[in-house]
MOPAC internal coordinates of N, CA, C and O (Angstrom, degrees):
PM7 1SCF
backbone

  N    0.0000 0     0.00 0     0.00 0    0    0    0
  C    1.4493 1     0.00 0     0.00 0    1    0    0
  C    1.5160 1   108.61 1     0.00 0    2    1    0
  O    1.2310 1   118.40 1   -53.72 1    3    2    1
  N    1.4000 1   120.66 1   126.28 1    3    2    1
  C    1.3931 1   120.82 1   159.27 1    5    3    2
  C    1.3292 1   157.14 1   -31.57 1    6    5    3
  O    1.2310 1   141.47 1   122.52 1    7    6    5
  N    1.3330 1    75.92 1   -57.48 1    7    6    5
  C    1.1926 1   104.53 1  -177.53 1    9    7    6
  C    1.6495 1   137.08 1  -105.54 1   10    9    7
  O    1.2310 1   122.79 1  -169.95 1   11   10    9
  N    1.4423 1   112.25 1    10.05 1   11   10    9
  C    1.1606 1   147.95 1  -147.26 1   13   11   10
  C    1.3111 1   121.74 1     9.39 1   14   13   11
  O    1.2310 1   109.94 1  -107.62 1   15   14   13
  N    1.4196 1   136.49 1    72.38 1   15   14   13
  C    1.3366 1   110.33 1  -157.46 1   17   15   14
  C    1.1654 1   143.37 1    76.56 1   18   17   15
  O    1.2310 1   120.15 1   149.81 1   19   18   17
  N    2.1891 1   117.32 1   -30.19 1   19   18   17
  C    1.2266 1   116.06 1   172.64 1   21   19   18
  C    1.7711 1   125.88 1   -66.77 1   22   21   19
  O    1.2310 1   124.77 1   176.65 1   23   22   21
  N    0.7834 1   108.45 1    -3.35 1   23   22   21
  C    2.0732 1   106.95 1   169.87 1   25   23   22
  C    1.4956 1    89.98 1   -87.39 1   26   25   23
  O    1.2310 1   112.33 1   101.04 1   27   26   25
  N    1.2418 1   132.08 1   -78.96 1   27   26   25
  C    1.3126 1   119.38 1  -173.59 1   29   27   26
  C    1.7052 1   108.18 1   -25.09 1   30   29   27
  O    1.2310 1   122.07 1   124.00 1   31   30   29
  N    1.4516 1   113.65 1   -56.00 1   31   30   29
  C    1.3396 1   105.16 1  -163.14 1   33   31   30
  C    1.4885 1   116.99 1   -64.58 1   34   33   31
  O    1.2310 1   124.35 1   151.49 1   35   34   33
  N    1.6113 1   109.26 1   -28.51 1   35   34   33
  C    1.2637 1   126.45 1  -155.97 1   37   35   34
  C    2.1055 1    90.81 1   -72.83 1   38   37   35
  O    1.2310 1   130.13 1    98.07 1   39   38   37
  N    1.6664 1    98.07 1   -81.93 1   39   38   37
  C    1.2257 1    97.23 1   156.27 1   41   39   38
  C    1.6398 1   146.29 1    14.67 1   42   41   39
  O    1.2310 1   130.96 1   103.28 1   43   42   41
  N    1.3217 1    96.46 1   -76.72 1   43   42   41
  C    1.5171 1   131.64 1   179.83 1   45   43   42
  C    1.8733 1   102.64 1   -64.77 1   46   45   43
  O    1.2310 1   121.13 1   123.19 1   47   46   45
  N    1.4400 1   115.45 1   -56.81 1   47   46   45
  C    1.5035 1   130.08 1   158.48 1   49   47   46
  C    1.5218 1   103.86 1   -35.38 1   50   49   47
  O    1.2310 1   121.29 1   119.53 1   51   50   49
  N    1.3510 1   115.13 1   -60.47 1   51   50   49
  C    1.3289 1   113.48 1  -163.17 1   53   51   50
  C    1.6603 1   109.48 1   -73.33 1   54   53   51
  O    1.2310 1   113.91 1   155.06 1   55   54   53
  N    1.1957 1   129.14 1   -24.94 1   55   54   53
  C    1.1373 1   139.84 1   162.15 1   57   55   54
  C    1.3135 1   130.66 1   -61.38 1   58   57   55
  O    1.2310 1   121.57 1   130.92 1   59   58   57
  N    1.0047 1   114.61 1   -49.08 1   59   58   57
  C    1.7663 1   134.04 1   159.37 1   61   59   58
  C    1.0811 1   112.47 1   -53.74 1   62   61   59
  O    1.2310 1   109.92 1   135.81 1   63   62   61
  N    1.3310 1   136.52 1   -44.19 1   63   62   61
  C    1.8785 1   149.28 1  -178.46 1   65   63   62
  C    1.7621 1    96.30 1   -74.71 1   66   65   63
  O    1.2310 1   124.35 1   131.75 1   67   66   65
  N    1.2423 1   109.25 1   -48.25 1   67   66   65
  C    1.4442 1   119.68 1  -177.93 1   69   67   66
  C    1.7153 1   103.56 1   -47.68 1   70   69   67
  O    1.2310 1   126.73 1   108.75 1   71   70   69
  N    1.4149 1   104.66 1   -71.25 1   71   70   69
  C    1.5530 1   111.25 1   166.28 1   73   71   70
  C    1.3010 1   140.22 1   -52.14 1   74   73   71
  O    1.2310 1   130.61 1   141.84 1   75   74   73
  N    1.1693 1    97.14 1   -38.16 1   75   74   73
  C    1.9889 1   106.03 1   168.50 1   77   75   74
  C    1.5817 1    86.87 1   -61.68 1   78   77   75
  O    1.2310 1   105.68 1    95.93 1   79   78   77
  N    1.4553 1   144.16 1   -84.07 1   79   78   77
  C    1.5746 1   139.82 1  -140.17 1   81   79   78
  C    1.3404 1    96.86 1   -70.01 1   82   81   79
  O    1.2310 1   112.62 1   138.78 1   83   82   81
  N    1.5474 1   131.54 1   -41.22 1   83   82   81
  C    1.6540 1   117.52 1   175.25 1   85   83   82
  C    1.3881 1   114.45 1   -73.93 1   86   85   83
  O    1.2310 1   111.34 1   176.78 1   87   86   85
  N    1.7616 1   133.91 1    -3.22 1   87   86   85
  C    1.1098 1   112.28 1  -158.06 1   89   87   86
  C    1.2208 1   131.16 1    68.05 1   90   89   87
  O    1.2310 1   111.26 1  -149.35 1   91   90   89
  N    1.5405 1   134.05 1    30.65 1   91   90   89
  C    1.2977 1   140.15 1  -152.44 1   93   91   90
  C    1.3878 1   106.33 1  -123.01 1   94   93   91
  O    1.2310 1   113.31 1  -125.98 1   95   94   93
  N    1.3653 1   130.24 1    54.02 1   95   94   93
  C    1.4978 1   128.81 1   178.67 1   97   95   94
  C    1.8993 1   101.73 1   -26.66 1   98   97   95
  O    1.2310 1   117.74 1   116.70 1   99   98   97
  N    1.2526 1   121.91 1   -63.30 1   99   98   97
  C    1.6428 1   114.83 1  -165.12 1  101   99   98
  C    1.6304 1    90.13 1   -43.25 1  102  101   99
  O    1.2310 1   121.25 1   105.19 1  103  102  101
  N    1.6792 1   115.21 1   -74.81 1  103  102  101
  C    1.8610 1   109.38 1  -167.22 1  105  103  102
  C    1.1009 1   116.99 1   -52.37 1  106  105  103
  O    1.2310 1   115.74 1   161.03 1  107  106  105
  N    1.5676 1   125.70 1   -18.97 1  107  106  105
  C    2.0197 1    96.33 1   169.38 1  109  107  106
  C    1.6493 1   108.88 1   -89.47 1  110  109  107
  O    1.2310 1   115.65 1   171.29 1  111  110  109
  N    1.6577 1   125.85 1    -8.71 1  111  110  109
  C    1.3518 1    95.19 1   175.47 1  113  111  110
  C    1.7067 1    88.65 1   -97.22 1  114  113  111
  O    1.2310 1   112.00 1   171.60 1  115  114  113
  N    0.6937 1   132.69 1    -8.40 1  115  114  113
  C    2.1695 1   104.47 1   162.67 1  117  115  114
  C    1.5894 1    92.45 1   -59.01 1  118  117  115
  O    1.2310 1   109.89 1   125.32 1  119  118  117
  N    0.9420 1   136.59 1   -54.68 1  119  118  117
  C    1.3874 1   136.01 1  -145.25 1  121  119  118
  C    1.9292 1    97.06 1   -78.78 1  122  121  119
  O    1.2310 1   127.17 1   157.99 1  123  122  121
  N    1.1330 1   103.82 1   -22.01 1  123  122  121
  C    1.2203 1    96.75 1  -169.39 1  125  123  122
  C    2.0174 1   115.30 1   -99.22 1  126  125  123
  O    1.2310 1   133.32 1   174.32 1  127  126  125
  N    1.9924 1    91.86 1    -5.68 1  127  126  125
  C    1.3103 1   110.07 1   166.20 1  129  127  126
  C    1.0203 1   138.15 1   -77.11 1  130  129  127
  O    1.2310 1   131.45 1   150.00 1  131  130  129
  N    1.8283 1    95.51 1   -30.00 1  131  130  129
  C    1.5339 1   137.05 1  -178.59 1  133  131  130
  C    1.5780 1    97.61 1   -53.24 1  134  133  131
  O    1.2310 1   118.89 1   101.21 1  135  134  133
  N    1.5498 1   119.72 1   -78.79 1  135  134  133
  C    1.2223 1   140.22 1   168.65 1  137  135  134
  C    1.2190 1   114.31 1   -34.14 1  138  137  135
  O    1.2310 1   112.07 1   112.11 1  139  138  137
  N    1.4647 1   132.56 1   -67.89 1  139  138  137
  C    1.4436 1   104.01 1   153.93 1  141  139  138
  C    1.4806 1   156.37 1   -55.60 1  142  141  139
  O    1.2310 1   129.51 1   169.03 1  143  142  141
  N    1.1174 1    99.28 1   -10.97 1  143  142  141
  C    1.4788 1   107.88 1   160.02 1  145  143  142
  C    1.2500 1   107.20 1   -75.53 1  146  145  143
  O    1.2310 1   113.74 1   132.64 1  147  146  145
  N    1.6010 1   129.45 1   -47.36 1  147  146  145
  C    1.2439 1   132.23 1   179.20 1  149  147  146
  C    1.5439 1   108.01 1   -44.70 1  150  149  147
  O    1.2310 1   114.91 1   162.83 1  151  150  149
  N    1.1606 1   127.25 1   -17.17 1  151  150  149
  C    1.0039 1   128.28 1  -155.13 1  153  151  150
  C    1.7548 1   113.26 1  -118.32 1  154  153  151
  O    1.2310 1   125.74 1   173.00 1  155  154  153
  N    1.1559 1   106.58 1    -7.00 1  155  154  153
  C    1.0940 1   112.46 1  -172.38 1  157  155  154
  C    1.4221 1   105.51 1  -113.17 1  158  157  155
  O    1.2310 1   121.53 1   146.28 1  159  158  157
  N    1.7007 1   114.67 1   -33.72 1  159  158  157
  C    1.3003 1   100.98 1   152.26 1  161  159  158
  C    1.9096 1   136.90 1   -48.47 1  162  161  159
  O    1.2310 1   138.64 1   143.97 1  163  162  161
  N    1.3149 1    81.46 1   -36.03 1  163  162  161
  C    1.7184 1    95.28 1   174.99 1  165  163  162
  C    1.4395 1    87.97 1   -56.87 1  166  165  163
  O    1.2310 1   116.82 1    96.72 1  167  166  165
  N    0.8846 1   123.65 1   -83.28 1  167  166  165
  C    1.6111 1   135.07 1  -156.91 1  169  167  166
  C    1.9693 1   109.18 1   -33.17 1  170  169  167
  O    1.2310 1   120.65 1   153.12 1  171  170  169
  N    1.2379 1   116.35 1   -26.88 1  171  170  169
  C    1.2548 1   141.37 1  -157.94 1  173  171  170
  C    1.1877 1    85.44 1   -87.17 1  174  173  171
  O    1.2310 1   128.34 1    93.02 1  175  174  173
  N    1.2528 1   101.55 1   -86.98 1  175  174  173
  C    2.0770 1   114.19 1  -171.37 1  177  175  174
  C    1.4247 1    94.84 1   -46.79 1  178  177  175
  O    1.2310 1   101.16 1   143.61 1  179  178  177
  N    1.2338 1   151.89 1   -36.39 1  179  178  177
  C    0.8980 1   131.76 1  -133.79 1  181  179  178
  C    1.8977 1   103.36 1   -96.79 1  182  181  179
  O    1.2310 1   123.99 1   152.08 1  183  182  181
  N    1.6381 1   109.95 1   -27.92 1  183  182  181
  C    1.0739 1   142.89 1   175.89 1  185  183  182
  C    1.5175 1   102.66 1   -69.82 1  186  185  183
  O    1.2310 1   116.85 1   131.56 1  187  186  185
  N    1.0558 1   123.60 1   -48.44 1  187  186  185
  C    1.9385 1   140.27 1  -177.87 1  189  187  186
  C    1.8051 1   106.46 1   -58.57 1  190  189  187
  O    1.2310 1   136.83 1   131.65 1  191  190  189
  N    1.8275 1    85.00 1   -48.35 1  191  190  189
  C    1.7287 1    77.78 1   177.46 1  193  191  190
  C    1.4852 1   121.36 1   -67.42 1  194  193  191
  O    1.2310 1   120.20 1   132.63 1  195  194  193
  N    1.3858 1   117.21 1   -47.37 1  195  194  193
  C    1.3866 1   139.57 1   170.94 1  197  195  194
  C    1.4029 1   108.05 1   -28.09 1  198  197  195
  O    1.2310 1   130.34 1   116.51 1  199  198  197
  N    1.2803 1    97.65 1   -63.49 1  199  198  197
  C    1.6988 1   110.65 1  -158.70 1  201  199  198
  C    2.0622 1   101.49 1   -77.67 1  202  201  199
  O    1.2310 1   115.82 1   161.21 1  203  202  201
  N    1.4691 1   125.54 1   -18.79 1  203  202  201
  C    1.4498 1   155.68 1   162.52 1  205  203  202
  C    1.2951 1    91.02 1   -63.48 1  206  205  203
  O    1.2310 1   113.55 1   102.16 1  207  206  205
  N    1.2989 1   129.81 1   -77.84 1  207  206  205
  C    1.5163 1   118.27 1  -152.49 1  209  207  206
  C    2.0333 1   102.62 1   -85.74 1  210  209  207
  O    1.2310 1   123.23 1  -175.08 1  211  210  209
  N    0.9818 1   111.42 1     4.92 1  211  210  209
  C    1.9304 1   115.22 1  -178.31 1  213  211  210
  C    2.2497 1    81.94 1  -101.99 1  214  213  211
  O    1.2310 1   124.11 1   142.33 1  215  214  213
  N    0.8889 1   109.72 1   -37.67 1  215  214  213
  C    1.6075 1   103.85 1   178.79 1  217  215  214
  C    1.2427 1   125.49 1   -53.95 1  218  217  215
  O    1.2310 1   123.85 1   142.25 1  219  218  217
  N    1.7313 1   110.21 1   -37.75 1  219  218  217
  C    1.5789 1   119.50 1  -143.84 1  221  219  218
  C    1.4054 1    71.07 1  -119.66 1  222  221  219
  O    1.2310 1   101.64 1   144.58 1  223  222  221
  N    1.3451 1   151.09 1   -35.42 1  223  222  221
  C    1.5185 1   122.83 1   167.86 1  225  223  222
  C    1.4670 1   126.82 1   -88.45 1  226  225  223
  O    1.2310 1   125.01 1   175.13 1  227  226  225
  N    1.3400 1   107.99 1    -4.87 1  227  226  225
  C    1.5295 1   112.61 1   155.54 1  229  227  226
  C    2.0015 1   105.27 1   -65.29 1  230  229  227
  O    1.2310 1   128.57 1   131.31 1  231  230  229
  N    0.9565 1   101.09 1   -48.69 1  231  230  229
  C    1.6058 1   109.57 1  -176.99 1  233  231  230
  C    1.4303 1   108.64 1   -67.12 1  234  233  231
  O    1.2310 1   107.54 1   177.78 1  235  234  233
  N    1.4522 1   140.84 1    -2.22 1  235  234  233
  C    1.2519 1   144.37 1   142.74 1  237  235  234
  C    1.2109 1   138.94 1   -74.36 1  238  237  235
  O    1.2310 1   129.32 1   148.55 1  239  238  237
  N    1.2285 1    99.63 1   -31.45 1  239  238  237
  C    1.4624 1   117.49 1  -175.24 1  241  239  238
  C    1.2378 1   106.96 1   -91.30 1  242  241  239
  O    1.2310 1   121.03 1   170.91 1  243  242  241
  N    1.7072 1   115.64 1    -9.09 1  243  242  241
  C    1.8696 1   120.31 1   176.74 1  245  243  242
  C    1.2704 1    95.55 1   -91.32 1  246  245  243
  O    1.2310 1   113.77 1   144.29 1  247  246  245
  N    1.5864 1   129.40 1   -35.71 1  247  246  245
  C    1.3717 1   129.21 1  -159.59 1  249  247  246
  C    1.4512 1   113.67 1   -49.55 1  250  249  247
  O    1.2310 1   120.10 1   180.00 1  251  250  249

């Protein structure tokens, strides 16, 4: 993923701001679900790369 999560997060921001100015308790917690998911994808990829780059230098150090 590219983008790790940031549209979700961005999104989710924009939803929450949406709800705070309309008064919309339901749209700031989507917005505030949005963001955590955004965030947990980060957390995901972020674990994928980690565990990717401990692979490809384990696989050097066998070469």
């Amino acid at each position: 993923m590219a983008d790790k999560g940031g549209m979700d997060k961005m999104k989710g921001k924009a939803k929450e701001m949406t709800g705070k100015v309309t008064g919309d308790r339901g749209k700031q917690a989507e917005g505030k679900m949005d963001q955590a998911k955004g965030e947990a994808k980060k957390s995901m990829d972020d674990v994928r790369d980690r565990a990717q780059e401990k692979r490809d230098s384990m696989k050097r150090r066998d070469a």
